[in-house]
C-alpha positions as CSV (number, residue, x, y, z in Angstrom):
1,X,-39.6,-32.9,27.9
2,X,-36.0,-32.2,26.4
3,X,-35.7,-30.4,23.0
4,X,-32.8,-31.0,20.8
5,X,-31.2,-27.4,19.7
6,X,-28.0,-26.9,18.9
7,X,-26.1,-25.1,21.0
8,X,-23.3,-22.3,20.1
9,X,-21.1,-25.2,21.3
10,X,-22.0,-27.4,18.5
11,X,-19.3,-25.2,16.3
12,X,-16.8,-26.9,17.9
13,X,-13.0,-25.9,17.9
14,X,-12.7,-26.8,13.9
15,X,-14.9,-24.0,13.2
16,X,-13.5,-21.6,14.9
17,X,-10.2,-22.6,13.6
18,X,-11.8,-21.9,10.3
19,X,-13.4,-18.2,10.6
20,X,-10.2,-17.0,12.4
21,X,-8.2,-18.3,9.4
22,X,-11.1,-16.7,7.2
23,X,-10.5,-13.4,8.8
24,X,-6.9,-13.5,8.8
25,X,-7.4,-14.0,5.0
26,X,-9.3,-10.6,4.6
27,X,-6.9,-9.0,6.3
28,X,-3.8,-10.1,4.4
29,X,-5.9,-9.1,1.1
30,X,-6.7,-5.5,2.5
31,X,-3.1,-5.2,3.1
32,X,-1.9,-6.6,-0.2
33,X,-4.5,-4.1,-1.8
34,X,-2.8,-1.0,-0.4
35,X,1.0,-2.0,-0.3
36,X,1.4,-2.1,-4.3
37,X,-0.3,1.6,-4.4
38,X,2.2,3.1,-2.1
39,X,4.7,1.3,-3.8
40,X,3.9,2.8,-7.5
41,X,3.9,6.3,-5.4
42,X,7.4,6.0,-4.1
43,X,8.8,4.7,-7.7
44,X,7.0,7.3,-9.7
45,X,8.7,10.2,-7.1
46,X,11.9,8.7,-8.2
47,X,11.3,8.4,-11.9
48,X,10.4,12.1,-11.6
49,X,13.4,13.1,-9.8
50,X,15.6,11.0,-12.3
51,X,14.1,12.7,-15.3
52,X,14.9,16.1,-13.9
53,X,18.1,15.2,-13.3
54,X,18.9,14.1,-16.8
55,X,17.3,17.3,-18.2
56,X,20.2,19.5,-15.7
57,X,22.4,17.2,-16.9
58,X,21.8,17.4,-20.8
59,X,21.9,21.6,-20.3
60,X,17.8,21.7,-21.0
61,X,17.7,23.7,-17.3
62,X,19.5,25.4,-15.7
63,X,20.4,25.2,-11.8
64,X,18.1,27.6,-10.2
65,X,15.3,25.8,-12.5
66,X,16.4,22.4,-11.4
67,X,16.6,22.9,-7.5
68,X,13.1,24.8,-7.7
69,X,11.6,21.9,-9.7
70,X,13.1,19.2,-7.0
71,X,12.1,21.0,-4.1
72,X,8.4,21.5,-5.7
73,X,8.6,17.9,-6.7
74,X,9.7,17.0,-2.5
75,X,7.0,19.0,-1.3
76,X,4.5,17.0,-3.8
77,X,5.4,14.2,-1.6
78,X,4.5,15.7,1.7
């Protein structure tokens, strides 16, 4: 008497094509959700630094002030 069940072979190489493309899918998305985070970081450090360096520059602090602030705003970073 021979049953007729499928066996894990019946997923054939089509299939398994098709999850490893599905994973590779998730994984670019995980990535793609964390680069644009770290990105923002990094531009906001330099808007910060550019900002302090207009106020030294426009006389609103003074040199002491402005190397304190950009070391403060380095360490941030860290």
């Amino acid at each position: 008497m021979m049953y007729d069940y499928p066996s894990p072979m019946f997923m054939g190489s089509g299939s398994v094509l098709f999850v490893l493309l599905l994973l590779l899918a998730i994984a670019a998305l995980g990535v793609l959700a964390v680069w644009p985070v770290h990105r923002r970081r990094d531009q906001g450090q330099e808007r910060a630094e550019q900002i302090l360096a207009d106020r030294f520059a426009g006389g609103q602090i003074d040199a002491e002030e402005y190397e304190q602030s950009l070391r403060m705003l380095r360490n941030a970073r860290h």
